[in-house]
C-alpha positions in Angstrom: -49.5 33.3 -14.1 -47.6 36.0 -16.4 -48.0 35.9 -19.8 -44.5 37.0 -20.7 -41.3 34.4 -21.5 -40.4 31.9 -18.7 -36.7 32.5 -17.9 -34.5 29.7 -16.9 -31.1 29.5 -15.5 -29.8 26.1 -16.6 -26.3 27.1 -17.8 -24.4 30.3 -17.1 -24.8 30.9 -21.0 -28.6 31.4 -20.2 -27.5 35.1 -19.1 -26.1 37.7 -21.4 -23.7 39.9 -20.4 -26.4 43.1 -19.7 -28.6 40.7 -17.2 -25.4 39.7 -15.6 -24.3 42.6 -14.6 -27.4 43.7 -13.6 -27.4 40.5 -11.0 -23.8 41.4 -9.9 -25.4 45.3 -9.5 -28.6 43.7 -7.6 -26.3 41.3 -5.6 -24.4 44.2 -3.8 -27.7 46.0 -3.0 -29.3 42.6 -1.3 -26.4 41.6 0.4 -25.5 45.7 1.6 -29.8 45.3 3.0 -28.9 42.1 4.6 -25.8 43.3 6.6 -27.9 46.4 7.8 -30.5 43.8 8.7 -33.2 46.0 6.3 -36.2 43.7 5.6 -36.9 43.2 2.0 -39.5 40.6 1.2 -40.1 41.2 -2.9 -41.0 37.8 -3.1 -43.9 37.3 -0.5 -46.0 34.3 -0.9 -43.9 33.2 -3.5 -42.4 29.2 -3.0 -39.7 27.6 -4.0 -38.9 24.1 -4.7 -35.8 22.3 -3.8 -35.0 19.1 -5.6 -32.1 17.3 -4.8 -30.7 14.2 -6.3 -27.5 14.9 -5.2 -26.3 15.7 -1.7 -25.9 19.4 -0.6 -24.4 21.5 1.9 -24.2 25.4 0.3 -26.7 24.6 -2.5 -29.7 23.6 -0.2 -28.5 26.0 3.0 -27.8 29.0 0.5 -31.5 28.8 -1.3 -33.4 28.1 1.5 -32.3 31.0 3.4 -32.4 33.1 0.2 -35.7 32.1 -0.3 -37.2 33.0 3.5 -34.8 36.7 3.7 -36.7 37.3 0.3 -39.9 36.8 2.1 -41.0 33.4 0.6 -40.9 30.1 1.7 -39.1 26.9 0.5 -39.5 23.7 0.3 -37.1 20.5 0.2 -37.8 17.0 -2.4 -34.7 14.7 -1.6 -34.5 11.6 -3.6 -36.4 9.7 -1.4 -39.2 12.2 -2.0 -39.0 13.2 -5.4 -37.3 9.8 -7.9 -36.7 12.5 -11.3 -37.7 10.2 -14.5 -37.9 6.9 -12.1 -41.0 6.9 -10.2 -42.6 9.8 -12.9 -41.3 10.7 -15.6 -39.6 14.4 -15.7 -41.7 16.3 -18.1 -44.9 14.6 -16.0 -42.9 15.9 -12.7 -42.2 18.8 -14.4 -46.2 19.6 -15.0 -47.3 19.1 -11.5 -44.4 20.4 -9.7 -44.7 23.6 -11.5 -48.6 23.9 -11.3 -47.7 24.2 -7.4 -44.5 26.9 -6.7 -43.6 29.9 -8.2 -39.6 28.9 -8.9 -37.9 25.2 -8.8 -33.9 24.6 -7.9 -33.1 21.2 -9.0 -29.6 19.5 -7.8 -29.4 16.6 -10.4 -27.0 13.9 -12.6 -27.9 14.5 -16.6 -27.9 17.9 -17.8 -31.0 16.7 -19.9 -33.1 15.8 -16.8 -32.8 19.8 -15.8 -33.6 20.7 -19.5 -36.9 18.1 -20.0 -37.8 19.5 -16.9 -37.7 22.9 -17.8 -39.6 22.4 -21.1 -42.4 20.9 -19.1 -42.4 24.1 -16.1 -44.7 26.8 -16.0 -42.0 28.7 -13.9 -38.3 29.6 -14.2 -35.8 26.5 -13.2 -32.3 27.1 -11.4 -29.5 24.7 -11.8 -28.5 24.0 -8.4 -25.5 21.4 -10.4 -25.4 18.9 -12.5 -22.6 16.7 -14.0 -21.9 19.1 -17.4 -22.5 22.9 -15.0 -22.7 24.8 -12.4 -23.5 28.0 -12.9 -24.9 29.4 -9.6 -21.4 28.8 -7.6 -19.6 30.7 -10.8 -22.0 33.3 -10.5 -20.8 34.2 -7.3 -17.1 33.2 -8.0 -17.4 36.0 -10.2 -19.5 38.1 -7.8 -16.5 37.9 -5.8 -14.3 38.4 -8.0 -15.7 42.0 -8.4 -16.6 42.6 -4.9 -12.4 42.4 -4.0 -10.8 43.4 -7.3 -13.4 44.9 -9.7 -14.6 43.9 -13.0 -13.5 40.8 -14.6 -12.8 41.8 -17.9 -9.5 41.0 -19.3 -8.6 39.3 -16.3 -7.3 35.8 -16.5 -8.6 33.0 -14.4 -6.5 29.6 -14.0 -8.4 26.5 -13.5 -5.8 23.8 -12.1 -7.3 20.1 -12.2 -10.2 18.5 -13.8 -12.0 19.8 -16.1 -15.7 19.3 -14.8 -18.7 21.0 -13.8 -17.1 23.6 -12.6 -14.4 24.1 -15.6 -17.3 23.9 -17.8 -19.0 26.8 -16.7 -16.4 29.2 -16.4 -15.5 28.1 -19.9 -18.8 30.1 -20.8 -17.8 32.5 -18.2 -15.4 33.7 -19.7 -16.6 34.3 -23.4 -19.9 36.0 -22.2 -17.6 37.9 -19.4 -14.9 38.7 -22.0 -12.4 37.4 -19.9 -9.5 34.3 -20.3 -9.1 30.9 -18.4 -5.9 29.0 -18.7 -7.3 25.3 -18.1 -4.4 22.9 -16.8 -5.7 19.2 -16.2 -3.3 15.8 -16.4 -3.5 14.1 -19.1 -7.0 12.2 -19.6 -9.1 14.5 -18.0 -8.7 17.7 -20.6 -11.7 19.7 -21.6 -14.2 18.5 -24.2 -15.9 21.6 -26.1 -18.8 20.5 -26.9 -19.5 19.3 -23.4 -18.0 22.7 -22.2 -21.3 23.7 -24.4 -18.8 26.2 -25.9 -19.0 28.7 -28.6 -15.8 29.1 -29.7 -12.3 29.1 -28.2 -11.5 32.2 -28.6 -11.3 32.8 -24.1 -9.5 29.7 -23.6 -5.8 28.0 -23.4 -4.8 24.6 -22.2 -1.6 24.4 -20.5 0.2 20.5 -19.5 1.8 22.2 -16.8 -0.3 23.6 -14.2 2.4 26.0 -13.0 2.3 27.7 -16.5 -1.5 28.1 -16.2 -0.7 30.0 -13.1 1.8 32.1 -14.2 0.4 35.5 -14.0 -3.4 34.9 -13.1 -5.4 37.2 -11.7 -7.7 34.4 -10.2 -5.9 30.6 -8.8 -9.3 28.2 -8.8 -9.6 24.6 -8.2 -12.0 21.5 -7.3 -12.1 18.7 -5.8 -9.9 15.5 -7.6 -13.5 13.5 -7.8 -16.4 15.0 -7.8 -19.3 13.2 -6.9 -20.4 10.2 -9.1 -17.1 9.3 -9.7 -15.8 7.5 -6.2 -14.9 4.5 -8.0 -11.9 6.5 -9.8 -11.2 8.2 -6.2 -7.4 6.1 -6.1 -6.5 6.2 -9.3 -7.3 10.0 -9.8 -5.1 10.7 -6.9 -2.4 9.5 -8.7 -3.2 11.1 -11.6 -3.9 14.6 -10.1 -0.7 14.4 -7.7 1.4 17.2 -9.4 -1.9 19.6 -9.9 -2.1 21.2 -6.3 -2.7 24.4 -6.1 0.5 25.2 -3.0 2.3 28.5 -2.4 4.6 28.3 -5.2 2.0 28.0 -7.8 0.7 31.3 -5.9 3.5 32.6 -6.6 3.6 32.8 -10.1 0.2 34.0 -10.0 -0.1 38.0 -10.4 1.0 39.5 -6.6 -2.9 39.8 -6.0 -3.8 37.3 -7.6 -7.1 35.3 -5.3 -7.6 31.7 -4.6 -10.9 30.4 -4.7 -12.7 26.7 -4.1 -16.4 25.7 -4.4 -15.5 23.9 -1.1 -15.8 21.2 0.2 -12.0 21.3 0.2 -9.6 18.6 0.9 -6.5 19.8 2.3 -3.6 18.3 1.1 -5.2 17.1 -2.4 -5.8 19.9 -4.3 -5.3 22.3 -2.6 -2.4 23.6 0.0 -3.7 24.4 3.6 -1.4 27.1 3.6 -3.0 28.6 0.2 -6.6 28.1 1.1 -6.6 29.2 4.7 -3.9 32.2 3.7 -4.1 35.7 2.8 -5.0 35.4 -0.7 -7.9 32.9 -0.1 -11.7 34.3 -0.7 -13.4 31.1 -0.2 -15.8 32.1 2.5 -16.9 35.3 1.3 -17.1 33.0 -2.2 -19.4 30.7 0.2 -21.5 33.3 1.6 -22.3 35.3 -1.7 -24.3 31.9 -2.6 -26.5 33.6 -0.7 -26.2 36.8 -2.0 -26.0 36.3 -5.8 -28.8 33.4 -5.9 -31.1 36.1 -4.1 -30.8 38.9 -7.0 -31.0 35.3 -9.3 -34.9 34.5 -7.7 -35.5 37.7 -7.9 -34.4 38.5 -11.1 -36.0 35.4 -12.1 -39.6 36.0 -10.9 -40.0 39.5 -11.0 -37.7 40.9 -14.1 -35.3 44.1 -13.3 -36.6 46.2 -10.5 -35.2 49.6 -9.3 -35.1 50.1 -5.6 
């Protein structure tokens, strides 16, 4: 094992500005090798574990693959396999898990399980999502972001719903980033700083009407009404959430190239319009596919520290 710092990636603050836009450099590179079907295998013999708590589509499909172009090899723990602080507790799981891979993604509940975990690993831990973050899928929002329109600096970003995981993160986002987010959420569900894990609010403005949040954004965003661990609300949030769809009009208001993106999965008709999602201004499948891309130059990044080829 190397001697120097363990790096972790457990919230997007975990990056400063530099090392992210080295990763957004490194990103192009990988993904430009994998469209030309180039081999590149930096991390051969190298494992990585998978731990999921919560369900996955992207998060397991978009590491897994990362991890075999890359030249290593991955392997899955679903709750059945791996009970996080039930059957062991973390930092024990932590100790052993660590003692065999070289990297660990976990997909959890609790922030804190990811962080006890980390305090307890021998090798760098990726938040795959948990309920306060998710910063791999905002690292390659913004990836995409810069891929179509260039650098996000200055821009503004409107987040239209609840202010979760997802809100969170670009809420750091945007003060490492130096850009703005207008946050629009019905009443209840606004953003809670400290949750947010915020430094200041300085890149921030909340708006009660989601069509002011919009007006003029370079970047139309949204989520899902209830994210996952909170079914029980599922009828009462769609009443709550009825007026915050992001539809054409709200696009509209947005600056004329203004993008739409969603974490996915979407639900038509809830938050978001089919006509906005599956239109002209929608990025959400190049948004899915640099996952891939971004959490590649992430492991890499990770494991080895800046290379230069």
């Amino acid at each position: 094992m190397s001697s120097k710092p363990i790096k972790h990636f457990l919230q997007f603050k975990d990056l400063d500005r530099n090392e992210l836009e080295y990763l957004f450099e490194r990103t192009r590179i990988i993904k430009e090798r994998f469209k030309r079907y180039e081999k590149y295998w930096p991390l051969e013999d190298r494992t990585l574990v998978m731990i999921f708590e919560k369900a996955s589509t992207r998060t397991r499909l978009s590491f897994e693959a990362g991890m075999h172009q890359l030249g290593g090899s991955a392997i899955y723990l679903n709750t059945r396999d791996s009970q996080l602080g039930r059957g062991e507790p973390v930092e024990d799981a932590g100790q052993v898990i660590s003692r065999m891979s070289d990297i660990v993604m976990i997909r959890t509940f609790e922030q804190d399980i990811i962080e006890r975990f980390a305090r307890n690993s021998r090798v760098p831990v990726i938040n795959g999502l948990t309920n306060e973050y998710h910063p791999c899928q905002v690292l390659a929002d913004i990836y995409t972001y810069v891929e179509h329109r260039g650098s996000i600096k200055g821009k503004t970003v409107a987040w239209i719903g609840d202010s979760n995981n997802m809100c969170n993160t670009w809420l750091q986002a945007a003060e490492i980033l130096d850009f703005n987010v207008h946050v629009s959420t019905p009443p209840g569900y606004e953003v809670e700083p400290e949750r947010a894990g915020l430094f200041g609010e300085d890149h921030y403005e909340e708006f009660t009407d989601p069509m002011e949040a919009a007006r003029n954004a370079d970047l139309v965003t949204t989520d899902v009404w209830t994210s996952m661990g909170f079914e029980a609300e599922n009828e009462e949030r769609m009443k709550d959430f009825a007026d915050w769809q992001v539809d054409g009009d709200m696009m509209r208001v947005a600056a004329r190239d203004a993008l739409f993106m969603h974490c996915l999965p979407a639900h038509r008709g809830e938050e978001v319009a089919a006509e906005v999602i599956d239109g002209s201004q929608s990025v959400v499948w190049d948004e899915a596919e640099n996952r891939l891309h971004v959490q590649k130059a992430l492991m890499e990044y990770l494991l080895l520290g800046k290379v230069g080829n």
